[in-house]
KESENU-426611 format. One record per atom (N, C-alpha, C): residue in one letter; y, z, x. Coordinates in nm, 4 decimals. Example, Ala and Ser with C-alpha at 12.3 -4.5 7.8 and 13.67 -1.06 7.14 Angstrom:
// residues 2
  res         v         w         u
    A   -0.5690    0.7800    1.3190
    A   -0.4500    0.7800    1.2300
    A   -0.3300    0.7800    1.3200
    S   -0.2250    0.7080    1.2850
    S   -0.1060    0.7140    1.3670
    S    0.0030    0.7870    1.2900
END
This chain:
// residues 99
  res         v         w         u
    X   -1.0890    0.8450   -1.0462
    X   -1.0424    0.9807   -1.0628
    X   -1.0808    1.0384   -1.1984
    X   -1.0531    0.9744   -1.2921
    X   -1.1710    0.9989   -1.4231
    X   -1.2434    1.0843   -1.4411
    X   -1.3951    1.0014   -1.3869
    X   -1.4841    1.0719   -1.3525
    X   -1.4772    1.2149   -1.3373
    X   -1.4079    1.2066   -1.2221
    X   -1.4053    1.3623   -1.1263
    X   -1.3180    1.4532   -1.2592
    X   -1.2046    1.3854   -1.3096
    X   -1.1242    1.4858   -1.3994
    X   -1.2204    1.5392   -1.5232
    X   -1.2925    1.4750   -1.5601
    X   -1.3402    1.4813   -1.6838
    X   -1.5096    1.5974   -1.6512
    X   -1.5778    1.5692   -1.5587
    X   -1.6344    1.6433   -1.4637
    X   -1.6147    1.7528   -1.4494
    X   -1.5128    1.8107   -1.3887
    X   -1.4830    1.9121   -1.3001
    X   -1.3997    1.9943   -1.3731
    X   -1.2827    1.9528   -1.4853
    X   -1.1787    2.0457   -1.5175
    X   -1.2352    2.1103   -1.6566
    X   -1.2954    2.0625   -1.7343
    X   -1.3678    2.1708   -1.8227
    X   -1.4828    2.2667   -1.7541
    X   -1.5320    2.2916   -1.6414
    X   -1.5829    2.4115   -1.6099
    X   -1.5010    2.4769   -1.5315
    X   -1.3399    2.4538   -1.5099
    X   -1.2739    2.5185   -1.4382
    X   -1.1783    2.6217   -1.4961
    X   -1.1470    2.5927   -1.6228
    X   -1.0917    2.6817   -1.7180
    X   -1.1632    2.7661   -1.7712
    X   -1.1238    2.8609   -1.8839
    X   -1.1797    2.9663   -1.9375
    X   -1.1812    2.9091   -2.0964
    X   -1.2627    2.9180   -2.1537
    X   -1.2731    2.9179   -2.2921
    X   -1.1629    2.9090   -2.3898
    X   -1.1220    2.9590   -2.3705
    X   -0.9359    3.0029   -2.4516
    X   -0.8678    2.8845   -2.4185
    X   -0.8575    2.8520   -2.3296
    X   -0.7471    2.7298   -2.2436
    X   -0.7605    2.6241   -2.2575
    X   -0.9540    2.6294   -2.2379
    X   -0.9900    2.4846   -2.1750
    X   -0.9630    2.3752   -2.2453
    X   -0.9427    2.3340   -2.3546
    X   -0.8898    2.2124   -2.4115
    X   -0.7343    2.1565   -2.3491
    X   -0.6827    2.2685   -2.3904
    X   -0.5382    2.2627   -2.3699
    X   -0.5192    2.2551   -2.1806
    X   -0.5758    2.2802   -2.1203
    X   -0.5652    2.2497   -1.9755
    X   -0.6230    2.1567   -1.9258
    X   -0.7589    2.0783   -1.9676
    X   -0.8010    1.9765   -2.0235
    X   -0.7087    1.8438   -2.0355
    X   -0.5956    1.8856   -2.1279
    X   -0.5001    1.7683   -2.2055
    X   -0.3858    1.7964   -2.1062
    X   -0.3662    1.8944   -2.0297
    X   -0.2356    1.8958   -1.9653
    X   -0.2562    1.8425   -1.8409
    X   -0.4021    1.8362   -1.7776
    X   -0.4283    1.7924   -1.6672
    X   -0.4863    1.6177   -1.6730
    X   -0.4893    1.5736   -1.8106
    X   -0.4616    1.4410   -1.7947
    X   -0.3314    1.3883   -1.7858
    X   -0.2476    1.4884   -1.8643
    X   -0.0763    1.4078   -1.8896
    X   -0.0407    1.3594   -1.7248
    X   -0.0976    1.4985   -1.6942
    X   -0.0300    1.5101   -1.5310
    X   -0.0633    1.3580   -1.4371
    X   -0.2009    1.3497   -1.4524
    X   -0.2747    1.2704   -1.4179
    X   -0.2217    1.1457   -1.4422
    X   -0.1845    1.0690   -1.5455
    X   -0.1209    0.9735   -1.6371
    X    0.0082    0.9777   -1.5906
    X    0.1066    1.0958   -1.5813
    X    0.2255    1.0683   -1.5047
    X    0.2195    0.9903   -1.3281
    X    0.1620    1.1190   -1.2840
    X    0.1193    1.0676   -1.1343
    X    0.1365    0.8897   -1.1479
    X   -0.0177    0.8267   -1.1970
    X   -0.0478    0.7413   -1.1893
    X    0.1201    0.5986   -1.2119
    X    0.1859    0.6711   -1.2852
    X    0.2890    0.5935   -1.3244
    X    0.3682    0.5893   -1.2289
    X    0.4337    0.7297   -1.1512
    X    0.5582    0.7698   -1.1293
    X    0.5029    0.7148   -0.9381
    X    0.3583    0.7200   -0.9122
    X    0.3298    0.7239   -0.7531
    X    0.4048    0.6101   -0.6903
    X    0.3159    0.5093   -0.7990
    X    0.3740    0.3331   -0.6816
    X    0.5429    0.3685   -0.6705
    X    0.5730    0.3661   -0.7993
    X    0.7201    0.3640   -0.7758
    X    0.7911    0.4414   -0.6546
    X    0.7342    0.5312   -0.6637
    X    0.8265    0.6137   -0.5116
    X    0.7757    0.5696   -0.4380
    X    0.6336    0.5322   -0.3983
    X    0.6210    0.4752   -0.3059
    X    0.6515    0.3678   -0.2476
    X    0.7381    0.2502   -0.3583
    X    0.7634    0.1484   -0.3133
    X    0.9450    0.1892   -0.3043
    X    0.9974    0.2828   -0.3204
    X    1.1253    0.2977   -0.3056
    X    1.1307    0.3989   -0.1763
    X    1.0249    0.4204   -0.1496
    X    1.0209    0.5425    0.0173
    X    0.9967    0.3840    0.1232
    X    0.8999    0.2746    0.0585
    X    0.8952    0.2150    0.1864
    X    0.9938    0.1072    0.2046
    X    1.0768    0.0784    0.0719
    X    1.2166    0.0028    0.0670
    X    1.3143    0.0939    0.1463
    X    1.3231    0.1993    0.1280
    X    1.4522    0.2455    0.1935
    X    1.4799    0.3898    0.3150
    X    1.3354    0.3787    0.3664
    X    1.3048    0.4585    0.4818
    X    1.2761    0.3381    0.5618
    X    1.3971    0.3045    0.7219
    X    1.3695    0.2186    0.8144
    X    1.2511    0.2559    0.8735
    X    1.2069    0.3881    0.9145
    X    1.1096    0.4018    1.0141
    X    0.9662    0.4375    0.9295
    X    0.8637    0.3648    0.9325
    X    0.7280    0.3629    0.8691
    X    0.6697    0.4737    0.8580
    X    0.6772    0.5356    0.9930
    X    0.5648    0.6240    1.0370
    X    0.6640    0.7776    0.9358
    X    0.7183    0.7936    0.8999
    X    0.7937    0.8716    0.7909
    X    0.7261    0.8773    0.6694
    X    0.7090    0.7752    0.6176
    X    0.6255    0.7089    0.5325
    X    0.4953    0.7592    0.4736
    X    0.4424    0.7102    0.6006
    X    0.3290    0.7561    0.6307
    X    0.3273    0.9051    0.6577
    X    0.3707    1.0006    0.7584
    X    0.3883    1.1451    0.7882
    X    0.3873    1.2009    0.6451
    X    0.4897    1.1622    0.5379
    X    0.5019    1.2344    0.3749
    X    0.3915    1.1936    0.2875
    X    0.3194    1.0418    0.3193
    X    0.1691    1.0338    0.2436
    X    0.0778    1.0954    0.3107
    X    0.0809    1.1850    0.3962
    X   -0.0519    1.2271    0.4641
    X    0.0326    1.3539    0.4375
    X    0.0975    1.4314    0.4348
    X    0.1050    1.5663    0.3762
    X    0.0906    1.5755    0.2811
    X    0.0902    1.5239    0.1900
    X    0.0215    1.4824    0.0271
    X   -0.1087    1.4893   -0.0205
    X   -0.1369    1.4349    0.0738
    X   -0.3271    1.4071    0.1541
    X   -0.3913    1.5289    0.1442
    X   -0.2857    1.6236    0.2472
    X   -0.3102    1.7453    0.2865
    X   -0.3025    1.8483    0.1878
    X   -0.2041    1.8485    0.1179
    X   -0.1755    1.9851    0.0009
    X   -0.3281    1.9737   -0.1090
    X   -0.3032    1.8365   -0.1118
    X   -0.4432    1.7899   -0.2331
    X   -0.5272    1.8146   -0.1892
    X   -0.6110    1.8162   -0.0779
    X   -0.7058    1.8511   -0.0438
    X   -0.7337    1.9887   -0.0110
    X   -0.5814    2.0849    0.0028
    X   -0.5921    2.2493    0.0116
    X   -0.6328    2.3078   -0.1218
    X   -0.5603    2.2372   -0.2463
    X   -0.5667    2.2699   -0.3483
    X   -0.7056    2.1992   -0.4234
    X   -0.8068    2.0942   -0.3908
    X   -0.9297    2.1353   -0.3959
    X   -1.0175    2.2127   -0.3635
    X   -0.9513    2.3491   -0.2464
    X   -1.0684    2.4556   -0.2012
    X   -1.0210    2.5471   -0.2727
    X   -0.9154    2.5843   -0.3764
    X   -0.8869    2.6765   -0.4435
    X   -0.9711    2.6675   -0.5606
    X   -1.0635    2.5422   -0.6175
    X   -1.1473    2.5445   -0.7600
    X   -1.2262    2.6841   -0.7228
    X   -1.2579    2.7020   -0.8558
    X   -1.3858    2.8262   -0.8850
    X   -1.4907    2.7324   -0.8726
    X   -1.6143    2.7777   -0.7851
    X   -1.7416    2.7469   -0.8064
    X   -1.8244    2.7563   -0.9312
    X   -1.8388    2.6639   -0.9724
    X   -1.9065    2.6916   -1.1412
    X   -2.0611    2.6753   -1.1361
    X   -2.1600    2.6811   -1.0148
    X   -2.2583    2.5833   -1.0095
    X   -2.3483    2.7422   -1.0066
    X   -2.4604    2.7493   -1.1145
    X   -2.5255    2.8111   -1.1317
    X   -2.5128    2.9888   -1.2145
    X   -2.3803    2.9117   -1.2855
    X   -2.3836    3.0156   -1.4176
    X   -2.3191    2.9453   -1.5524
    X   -2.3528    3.0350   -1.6087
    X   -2.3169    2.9717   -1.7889
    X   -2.1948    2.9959   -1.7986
    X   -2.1181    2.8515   -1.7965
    X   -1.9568    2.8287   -1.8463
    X   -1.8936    2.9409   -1.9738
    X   -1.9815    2.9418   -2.0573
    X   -1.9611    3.0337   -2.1114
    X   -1.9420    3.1514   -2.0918
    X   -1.9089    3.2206   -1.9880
    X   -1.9455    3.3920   -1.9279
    X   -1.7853    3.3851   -1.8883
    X   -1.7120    3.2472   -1.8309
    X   -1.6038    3.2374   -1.8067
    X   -1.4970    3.2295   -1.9274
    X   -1.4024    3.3691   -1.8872
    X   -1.3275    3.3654   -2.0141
    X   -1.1931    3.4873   -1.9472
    X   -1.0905    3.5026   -2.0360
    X   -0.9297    3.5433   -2.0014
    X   -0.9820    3.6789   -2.0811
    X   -0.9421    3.7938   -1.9867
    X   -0.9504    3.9103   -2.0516
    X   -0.8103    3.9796   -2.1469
    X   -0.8213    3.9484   -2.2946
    X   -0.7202    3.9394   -2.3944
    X   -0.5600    4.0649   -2.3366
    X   -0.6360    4.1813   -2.3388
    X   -0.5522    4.2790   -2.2926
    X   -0.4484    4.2255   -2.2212
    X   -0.5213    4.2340   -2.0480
    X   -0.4105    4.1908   -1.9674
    X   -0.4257    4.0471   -1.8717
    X   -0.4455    3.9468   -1.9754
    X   -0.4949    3.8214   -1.8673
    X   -0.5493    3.8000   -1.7670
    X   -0.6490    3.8684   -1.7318
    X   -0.6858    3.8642   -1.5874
    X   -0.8106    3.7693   -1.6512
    X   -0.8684    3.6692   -1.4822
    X   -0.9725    3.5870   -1.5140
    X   -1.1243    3.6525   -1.5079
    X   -1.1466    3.6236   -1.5746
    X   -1.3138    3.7566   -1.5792
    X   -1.4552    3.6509   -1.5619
    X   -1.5201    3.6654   -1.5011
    X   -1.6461    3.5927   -1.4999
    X   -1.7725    3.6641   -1.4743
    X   -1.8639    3.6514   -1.6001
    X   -1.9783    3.7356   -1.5897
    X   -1.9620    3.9322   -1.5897
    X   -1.8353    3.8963   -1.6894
    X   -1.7734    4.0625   -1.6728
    X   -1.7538    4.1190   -1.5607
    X   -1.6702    4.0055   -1.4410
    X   -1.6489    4.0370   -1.3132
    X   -1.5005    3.9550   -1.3078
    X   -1.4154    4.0414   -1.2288
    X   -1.2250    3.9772   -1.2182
    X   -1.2515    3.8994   -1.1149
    X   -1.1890    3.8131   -1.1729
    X   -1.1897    3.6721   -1.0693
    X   -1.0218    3.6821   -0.9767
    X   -0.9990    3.6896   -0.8528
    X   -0.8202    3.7519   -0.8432
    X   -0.8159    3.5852   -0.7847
END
């Protein structure tokens, strides 16, 4: 997951942010990694029926994978063009609003 974080989340921010969203999206990352087994081994200790289990790790599956089609496409412009318009925060790319 690394890889992909280190990859993907600095061309996904705007200039202004990107460090700081950068560092917040490892904490996150670093929590996850801590906090997962544990529930998961206390969902399969104390849920009798499996397939429950399973049904709440595969909607998990699901949100994560909705919320990978929400990235911005970054592939074939200068990261740099991406940036927070100061006034009223809106996301601007290539002097175009990103909604």
């Amino acid at each position: 997951m690394y890889p992909v974080q280190y990859a993907i989340t600095p061309e996904t921010f705007p200039i202004q942010v990107r460090n700081t969203a950068v560092g917040l999206c490892n904490c996150v990352n670093n929590l996850a990694s801590i906090i997962g087994p544990l529930v998961a081994a206390v969902l399969l200790e104390n849920i009798s029926e499996l397939y429950l289990c399973l049904l709440l790790f595969s909607i998990s599956l699901i949100v994560a994978a909705y919320c990978s089609t929400l990235v911005i496409e970054t592939k074939g412009f200068d990261p740099q063009t991406l940036y927070l318009e100061p006034s009223n925060s809106v996301l601007m790319l290539e002097g175009k609003e990103i909604s």
